[in-house]
N, C-alpha and C positions, 0 to 999 in steps of 0.2 A: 528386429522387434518393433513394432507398432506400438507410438505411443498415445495416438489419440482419445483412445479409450480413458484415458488420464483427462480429459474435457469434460468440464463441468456444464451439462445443460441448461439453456435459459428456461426448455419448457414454454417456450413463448410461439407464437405464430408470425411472428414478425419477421422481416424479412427484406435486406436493404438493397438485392437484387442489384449491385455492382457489378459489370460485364467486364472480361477481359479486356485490354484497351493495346495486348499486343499478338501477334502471333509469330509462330517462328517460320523463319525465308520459306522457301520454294524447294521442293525437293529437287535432288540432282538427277537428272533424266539423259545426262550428256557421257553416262559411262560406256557405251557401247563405243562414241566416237573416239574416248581417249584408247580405249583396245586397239579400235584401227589405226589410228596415229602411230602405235610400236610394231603393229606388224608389219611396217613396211622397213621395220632393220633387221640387217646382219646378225643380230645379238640369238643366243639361243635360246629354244621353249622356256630354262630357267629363268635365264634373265630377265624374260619378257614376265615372264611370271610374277617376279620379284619386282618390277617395274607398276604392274597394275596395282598392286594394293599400295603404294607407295602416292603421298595424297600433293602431287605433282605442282600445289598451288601453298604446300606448304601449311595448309590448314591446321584449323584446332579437331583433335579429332571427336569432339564432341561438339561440333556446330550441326548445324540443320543436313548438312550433304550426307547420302549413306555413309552409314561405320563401317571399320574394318569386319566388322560381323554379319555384314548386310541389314542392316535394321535401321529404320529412317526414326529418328527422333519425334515425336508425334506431337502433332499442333495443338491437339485437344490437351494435352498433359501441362503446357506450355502455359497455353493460357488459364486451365485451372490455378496452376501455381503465381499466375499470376496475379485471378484475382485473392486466390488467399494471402498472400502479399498486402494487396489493399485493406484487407480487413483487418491483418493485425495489426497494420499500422493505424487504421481508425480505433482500437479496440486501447491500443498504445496512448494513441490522442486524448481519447476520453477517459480514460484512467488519469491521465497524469492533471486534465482540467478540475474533476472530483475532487484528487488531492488540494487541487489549492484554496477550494470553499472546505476545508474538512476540519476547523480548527476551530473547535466549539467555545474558545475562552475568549474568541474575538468575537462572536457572532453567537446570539442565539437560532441565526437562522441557517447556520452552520448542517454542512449534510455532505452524503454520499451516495451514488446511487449508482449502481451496476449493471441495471438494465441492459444500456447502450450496449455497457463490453459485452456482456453475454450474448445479444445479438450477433455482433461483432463475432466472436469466438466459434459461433456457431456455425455461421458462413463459412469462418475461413477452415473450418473440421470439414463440411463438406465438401469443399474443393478439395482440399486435400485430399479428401477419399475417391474422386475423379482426376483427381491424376495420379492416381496410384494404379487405378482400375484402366488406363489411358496410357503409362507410360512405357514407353517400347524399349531404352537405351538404359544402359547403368548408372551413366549420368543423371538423367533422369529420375530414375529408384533414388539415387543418393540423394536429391535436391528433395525429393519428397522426402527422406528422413531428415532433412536438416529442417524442412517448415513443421515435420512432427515435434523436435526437439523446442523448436520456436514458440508453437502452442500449447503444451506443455510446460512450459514458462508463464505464459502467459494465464493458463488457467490456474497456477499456480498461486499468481498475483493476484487473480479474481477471488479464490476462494479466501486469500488474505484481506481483499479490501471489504469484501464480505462480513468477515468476522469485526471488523475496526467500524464497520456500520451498524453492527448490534453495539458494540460500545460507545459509539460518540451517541445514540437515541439511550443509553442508560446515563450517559455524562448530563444530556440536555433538560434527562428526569428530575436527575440529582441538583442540578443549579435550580431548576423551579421549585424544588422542595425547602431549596436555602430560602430562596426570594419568598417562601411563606414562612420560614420560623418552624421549617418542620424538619431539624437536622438528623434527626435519629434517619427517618426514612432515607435523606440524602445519604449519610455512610452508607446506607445498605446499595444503593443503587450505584454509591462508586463504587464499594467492594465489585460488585455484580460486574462495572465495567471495569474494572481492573481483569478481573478473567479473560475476559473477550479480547481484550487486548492483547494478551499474553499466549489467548490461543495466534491471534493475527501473529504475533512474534513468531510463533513457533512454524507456520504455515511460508512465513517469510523467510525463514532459515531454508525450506525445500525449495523453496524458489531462489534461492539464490545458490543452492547448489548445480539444480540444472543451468545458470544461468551461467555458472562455469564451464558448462558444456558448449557451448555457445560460442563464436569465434567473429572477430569482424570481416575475417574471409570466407564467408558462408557464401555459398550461389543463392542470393536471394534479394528479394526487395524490398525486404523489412528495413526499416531504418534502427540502426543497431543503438545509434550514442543514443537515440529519443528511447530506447527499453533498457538502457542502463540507466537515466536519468528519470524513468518510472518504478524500475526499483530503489534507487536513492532516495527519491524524496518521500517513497512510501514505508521505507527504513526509518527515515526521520522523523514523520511522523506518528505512528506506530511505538516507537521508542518516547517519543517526545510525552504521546495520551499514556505510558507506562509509567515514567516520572513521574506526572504531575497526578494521578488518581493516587500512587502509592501516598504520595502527601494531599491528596484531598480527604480520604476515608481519615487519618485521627485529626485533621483541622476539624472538619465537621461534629467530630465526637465533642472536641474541645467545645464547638458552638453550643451543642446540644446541652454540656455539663452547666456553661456558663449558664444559660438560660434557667436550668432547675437552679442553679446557686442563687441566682439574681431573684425568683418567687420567692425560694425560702427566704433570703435576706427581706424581702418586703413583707412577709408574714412573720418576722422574727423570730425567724426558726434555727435553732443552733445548729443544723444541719448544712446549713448553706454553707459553713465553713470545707465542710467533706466533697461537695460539689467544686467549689471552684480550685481546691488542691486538683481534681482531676480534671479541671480544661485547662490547669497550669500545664499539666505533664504532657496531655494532647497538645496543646498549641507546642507545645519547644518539640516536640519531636518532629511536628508538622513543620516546623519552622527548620531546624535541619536537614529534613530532606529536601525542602521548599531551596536552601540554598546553595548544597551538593550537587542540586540539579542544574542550577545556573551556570554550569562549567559542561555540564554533560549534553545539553540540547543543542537544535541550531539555531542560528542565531536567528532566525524567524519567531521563533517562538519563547527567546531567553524573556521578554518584557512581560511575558505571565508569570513566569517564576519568580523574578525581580520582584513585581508586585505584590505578589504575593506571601514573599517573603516577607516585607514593610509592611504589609496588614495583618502576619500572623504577629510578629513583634510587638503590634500594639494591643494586639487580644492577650500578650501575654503581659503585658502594660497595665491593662483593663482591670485583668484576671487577678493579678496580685494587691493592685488598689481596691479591690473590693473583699478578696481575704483579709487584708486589711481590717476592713470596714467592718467585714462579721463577723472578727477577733473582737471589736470595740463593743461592738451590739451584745455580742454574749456576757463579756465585762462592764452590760450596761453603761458604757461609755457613751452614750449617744447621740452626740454632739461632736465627737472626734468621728465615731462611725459615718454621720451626715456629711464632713469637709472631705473624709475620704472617698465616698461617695461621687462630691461635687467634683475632684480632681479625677475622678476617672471620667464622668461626663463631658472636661477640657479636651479628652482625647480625638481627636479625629481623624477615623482611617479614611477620609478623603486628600491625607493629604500623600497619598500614597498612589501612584500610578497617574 
């Protein structure tokens, strides 16, 4: 069964026109001489029989010389396979370089971009369909099923780093939304990238099953530990943006509550009391998952959770010194309301990260 059909199109016109760079030997032309070489023994027509097909040099029987079946291995098959070979591995390369600008809590200029592989993926689909159309030997058919399984991996991972690129441009929305004081909007846009994530997870799981199909004794050119260590680190990361939105979407809630407590408390409103009970419950919940996580990522990315840990603690710091305050304000205390006030002002999440 053909799996190319499983390749994901780029739809693109591009095209990186990498030529084969091997072909295979010289065909054997010298069988006629080894026939004469036995008919000049004693041995009988069996013998002699049993003597020709017999590969007198000891060969592999799947090198370039006719097979036992008479069928010569074909160059043109060879070298498609070859250059599909190059492409996954370019397609490998750029994948796993993406990954490591893809970590939107260091960088807002954090990204992903798939183009390449696609390209990448695309070449090496049509090779592979030219040495299928090319191939003369079994050996041959079988190599071309083993670079099917290979690209099917691989579009596997495209269609994963795909979905983790609608997430990280939802992640990128959601922090410019903090950085304006607009937190409602930001939960909506982590929830949003929590999904995408989670489809990338689930996209990742199919890829890592064919990738069990997958063997380091393939006939092939691919470099196998560099597409183990493009799915690794796209596991980790993938996992890592799941963590840390699940604890971004009620941090954010918390900021949003805070911020309505904090009006009403400046318009002396006894409502602000109801507001900051609900960025108390937000932050601590944020705040335990923020720290459950620090055991569960890797260690590339434990120093966002860390941090973040240490600044939801202080929102929850914040949060209760000013329930505080607009317990005082309602008991027209407003003079105890003010010093509570001034103590949560001391706080500073700078000192955090």
């Amino acid at each position: 069964m053909h799996r190319r059909q499983y390749l994901t199109s780029a739809g693109t016109g591009l095209a990186l026109g990498v030529a084969g760079c091997t072909s295979s030997g010289p065909e054997n032309t010298d069988e006629s001489e080894d026939i004469d070489e036995f008919d000049g023994t004693n041995e009988s027509e069996d013998t002699n029989e049993s003597e020709d097909t017999a590969d007198p040099e000891g060969g592999d029987a799947d090198s370039d010389a006719t097979t036992e079946e008479g069928e010569t291995p074909s160059s043109e098959a060879a070298n498609a396979l070859e250059n599909a070979g190059e492409q996954l591995n370019e397609a490998i390369d750029i994948m796993v370089e993406e990954i490591d600008t893809a970590w939107a809590y260091y960088s807002t200029d954090a990204s992903i971009s798939t183009g390449g592989i696609e390209v990448a993926l695309e070449n090496a689909n049509t090779s592979i369909e030219e040495a299928d159309a090319a191939a003369t030997t079994d050996a041959q058919r079988g190599r071309v099923e083993e670079f099917e399984i290979l690209t099917e991996f691989m579009s596997q991972l495209l269609d994963t780093a795909i979905s983790l690129g609608e997430g990280l441009n939802q992640v990128l929305t959601a922090l410019s939304y903090e950085k304006n004081n607009r937190y409602e909007d930001a939960a909506e846009y982590y929830t949003n990238a929590k999904a995408s994530f989670e489809a990338a997870n689930k996209r990742l799981d199919q890829a890592k099953t064919t990738f069990g199909e997958i063997s380091e004794d393939m006939d092939t050119n691919v470099d196998y530990a560099r597409s183990e260590d493009a799915q690794s680190e796209l596991d980790e990361l993938v996992s890592g943006y799941v963590l840390s939105t699940e604890a971004d979407i009620p941090y954010a809630k918390g900021l949003a509550d805070y911020n309505t407590g904090y009006d009403r408390f400046e318009e002396e409103d006894a409502r602000s009391e109801w507001a900051f009970e609900d960025a108390i419950e937000h932050f601590e919940r944020a705040e335990s998952l923020y720290r459950e996580s620090e055991r569960k990522v890797a260690q590339s990315f434990r120093d966002t959770f860390i941090t973040q840990t240490c600044r939801t603690g202080k929102r929850i710091e914040m949060s209760e010194l000013m329930l505080e305050a607009s317990e005082s304000l309602n008991a027209e205390e407003y003079a105890e309301a003010r010093r509570k006030e001034e103590q949560k002002n001391a706080i500073s999440l700078e000192e955090c990260g």
